[in-house]
C-alpha positions in Angstrom: 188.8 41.9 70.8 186.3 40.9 68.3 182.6 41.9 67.9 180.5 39.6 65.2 177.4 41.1 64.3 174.8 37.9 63.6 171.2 36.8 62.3 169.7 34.6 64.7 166.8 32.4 64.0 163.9 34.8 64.5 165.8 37.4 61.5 166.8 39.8 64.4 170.2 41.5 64.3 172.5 40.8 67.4 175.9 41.4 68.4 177.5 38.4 69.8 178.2 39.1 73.4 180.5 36.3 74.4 183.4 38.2 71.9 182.3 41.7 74.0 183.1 43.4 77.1 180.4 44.1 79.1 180.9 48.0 80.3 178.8 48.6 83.4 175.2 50.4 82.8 175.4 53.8 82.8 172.7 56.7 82.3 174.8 59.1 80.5 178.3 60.1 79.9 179.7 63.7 79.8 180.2 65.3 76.7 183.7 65.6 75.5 185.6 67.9 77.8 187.4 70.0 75.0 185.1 71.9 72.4 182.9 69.7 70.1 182.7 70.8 66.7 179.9 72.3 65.4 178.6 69.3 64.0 179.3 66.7 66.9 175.3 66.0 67.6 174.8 65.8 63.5 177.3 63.0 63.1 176.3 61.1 66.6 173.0 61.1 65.3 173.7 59.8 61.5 175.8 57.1 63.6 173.0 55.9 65.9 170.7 56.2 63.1 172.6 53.9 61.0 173.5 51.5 63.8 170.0 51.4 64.8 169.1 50.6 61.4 171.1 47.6 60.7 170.5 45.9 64.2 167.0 46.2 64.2 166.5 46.0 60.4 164.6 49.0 60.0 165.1 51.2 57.1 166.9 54.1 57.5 164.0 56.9 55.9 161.4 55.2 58.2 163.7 56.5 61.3 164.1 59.7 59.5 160.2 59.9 58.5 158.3 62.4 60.4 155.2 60.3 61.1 155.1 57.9 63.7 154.7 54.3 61.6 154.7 50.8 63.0 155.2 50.4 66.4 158.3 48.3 65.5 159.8 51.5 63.8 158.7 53.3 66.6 160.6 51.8 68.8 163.6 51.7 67.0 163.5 55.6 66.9 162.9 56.2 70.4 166.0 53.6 71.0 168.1 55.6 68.3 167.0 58.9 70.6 167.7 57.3 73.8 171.1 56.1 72.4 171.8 59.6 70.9 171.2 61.6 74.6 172.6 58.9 76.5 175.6 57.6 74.8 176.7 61.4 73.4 176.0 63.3 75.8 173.2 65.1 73.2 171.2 67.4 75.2 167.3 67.0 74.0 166.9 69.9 72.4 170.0 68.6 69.6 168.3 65.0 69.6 165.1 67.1 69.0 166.2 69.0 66.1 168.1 66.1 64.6 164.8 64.1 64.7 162.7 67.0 63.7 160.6 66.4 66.7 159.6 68.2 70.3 162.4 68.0 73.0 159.6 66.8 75.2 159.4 63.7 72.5 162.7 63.2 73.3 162.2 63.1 77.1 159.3 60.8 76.6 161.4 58.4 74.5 164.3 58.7 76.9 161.9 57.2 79.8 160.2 55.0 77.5 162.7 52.9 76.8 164.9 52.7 80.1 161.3 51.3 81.3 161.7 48.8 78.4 165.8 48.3 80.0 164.0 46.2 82.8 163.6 43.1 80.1 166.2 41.4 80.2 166.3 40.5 76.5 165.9 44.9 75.7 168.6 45.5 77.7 170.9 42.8 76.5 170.5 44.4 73.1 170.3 47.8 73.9 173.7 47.7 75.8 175.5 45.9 72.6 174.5 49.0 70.9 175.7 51.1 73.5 179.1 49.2 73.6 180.1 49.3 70.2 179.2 53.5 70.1 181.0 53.6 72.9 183.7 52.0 71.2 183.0 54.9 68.1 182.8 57.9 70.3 186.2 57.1 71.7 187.7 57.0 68.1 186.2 60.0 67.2 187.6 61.6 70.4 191.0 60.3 70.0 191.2 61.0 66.5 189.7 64.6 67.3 191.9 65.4 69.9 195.2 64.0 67.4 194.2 66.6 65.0 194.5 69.2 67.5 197.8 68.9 69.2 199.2 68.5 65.5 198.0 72.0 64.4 
């Protein structure tokens, strides 16, 4: 199955839903069962970084920056935090140190925005993020878990 990232009308980013399962809501999924590598919170986070990036069309240094900025950037790096603890499994204290922010910035984020999942319009968006690094993770776990039974 296909997923088509568009521009709609407004210049917002989407993922077409029609071309994508829908996976059932979720609040977090376990972490990989076997041993992570050292640098399994480092990559989930340049992931949802650049994901977040290119759907909301925010550039990448502003989600990196360590002020706050716009509110629209704001948002887009509590969602990239949110995505990061929820989809990987990254306890707050990695989301924290990838962001180079408090883990209780992290908590607050994490709440912010599944308040903002009650809008139906969020949440639509948010979950087409969460599918397609749902969609990543697993490729990173099966190709993980391939280079380990041929060692």
């Amino acid at each position: 199955m296909y997923q088509r990232i568009c521009v709609g009308k407004s210049g917002r980013t989407g993922i077409s839903l029609a071309e994508m399962p829908i996976l059932s809501r979720r609040s977090r999924i376990p972490r990989p069962s076997e041993p992570v590598e050292p640098d399994y919170d480092q990559a989930a986070g340049r992931l949802v970084v650049k994901l977040v990036s290119v759907l909301d069309r925010v550039e990448l240094k502003d989600l990196y920056r360590s002020s706050r900025g716009k509110a629209g950037i704001c948002l887009s790096r509590q969602k990239a935090m949110y995505l990061m603890h929820t989809v990987f499994s990254s306890p707050y204290h990695k989301v924290a140190e990838f962001f180079r922010r408090d883990r209780t910035t992290i908590a607050h984020a994490c709440r912010l925005v599944e308040d903002l999942r009650d809008d139906a319009e969020f949440d639509k968006q948010l979950e087409a993020m969460e599918n397609l690094l749902v969609s990543a993770r697993a490729l990173y776990e099966s190709a993980s878990s391939e280079a380990l039974h041929h060692e």
